[in-house]
C-alpha positions as CSV (number, residue, x, y, z in Angstrom):
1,X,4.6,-3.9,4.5
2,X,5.2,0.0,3.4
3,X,8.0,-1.4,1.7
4,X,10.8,1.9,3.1
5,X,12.1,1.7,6.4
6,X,11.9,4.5,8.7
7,X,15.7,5.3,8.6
8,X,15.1,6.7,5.1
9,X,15.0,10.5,6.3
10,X,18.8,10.2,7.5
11,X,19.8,8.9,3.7
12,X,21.3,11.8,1.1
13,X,18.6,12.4,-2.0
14,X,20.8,9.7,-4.1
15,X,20.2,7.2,-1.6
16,X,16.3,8.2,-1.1
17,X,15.8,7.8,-4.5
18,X,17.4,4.5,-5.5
19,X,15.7,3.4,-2.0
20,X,12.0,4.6,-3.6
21,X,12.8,2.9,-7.3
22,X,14.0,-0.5,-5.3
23,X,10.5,-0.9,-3.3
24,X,8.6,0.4,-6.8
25,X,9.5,-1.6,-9.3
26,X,6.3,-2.6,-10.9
27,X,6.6,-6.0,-9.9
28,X,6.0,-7.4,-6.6
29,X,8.7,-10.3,-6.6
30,X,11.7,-7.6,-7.7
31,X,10.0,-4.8,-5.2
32,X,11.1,-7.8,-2.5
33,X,14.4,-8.5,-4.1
34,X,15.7,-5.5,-4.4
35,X,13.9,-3.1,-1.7
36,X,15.3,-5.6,0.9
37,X,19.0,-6.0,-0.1
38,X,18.4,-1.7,-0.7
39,X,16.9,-1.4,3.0
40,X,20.0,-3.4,4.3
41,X,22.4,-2.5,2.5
42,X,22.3,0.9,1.1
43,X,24.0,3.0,3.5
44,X,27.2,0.7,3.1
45,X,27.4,1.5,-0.4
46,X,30.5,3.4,-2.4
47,X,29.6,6.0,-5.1
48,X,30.3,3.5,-7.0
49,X,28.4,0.9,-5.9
50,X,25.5,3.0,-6.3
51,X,26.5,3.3,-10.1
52,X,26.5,-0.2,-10.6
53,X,23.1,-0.6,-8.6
54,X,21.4,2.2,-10.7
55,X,22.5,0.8,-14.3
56,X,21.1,-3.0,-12.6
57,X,18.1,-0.8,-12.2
58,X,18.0,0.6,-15.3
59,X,17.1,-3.0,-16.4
60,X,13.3,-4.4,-17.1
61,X,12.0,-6.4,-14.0
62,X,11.6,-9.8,-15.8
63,X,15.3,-9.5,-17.0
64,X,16.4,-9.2,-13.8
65,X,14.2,-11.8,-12.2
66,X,15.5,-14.3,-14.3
67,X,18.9,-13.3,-14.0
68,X,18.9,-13.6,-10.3
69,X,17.1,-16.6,-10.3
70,X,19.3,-18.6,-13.1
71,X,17.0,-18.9,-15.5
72,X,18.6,-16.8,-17.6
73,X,22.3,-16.3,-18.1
74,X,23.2,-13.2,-17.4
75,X,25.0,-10.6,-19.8
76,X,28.3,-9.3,-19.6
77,X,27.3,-5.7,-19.2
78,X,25.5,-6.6,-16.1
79,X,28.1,-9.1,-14.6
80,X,28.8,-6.6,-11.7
81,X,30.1,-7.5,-8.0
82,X,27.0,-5.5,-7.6
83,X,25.5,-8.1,-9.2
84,X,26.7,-10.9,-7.3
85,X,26.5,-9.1,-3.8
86,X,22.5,-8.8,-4.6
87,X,23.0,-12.4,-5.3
88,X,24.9,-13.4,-2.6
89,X,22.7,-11.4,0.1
90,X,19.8,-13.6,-0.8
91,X,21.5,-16.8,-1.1
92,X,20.9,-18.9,2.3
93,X,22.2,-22.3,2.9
94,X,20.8,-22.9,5.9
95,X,16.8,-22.1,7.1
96,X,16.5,-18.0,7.7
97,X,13.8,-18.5,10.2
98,X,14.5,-20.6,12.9
């Protein structure tokens, strides 16, 4: 898996960028988490959206882990719907492969 999909070169520099730092994180698990809701949902994403996704970013990759995973709470400067939409986009009730 390269980790950035192919439809990279139509995104603006903003975009590339937050697309590169979400398949580079440093660890593996958060590359996953975040490079795929980034690949999916990037292009969809408000100016300010992209603020809230840089400053989740900003933070360490085992904060953030445990934070999306609940082991952690999570803090009120990071309580975003950006947050929850990360959240909520890899949240399944059902089995993804069928």
């Amino acid at each position: 898996m390269s980790g950035m999909q192919p439809q990279a070169t139509h995104l603006d520099t903003r975009r590339r960028r937050i697309q590169f730092r979400a398949w580079h994180r440093g660890m593996r698990e958060m590359d996953l988490l975040l490079g795929g809701f980034v690949d999916s949902e990037l292009a969809k994403l408000s100016d300010a959206e992209l603020d809230d996704l840089e400053h989740l970013m900003d933070a360490l990759d085992r904060d953030l882990f445990t934070w999306l995973t609940g082991e952690v709470a999570l803090p009120a400067d990071y309580d975003t719907p950006m947050f929850h939409k990360i959240l909520a986009f890899h949240t399944h009730s059902s089995p993804i492969h069928l």
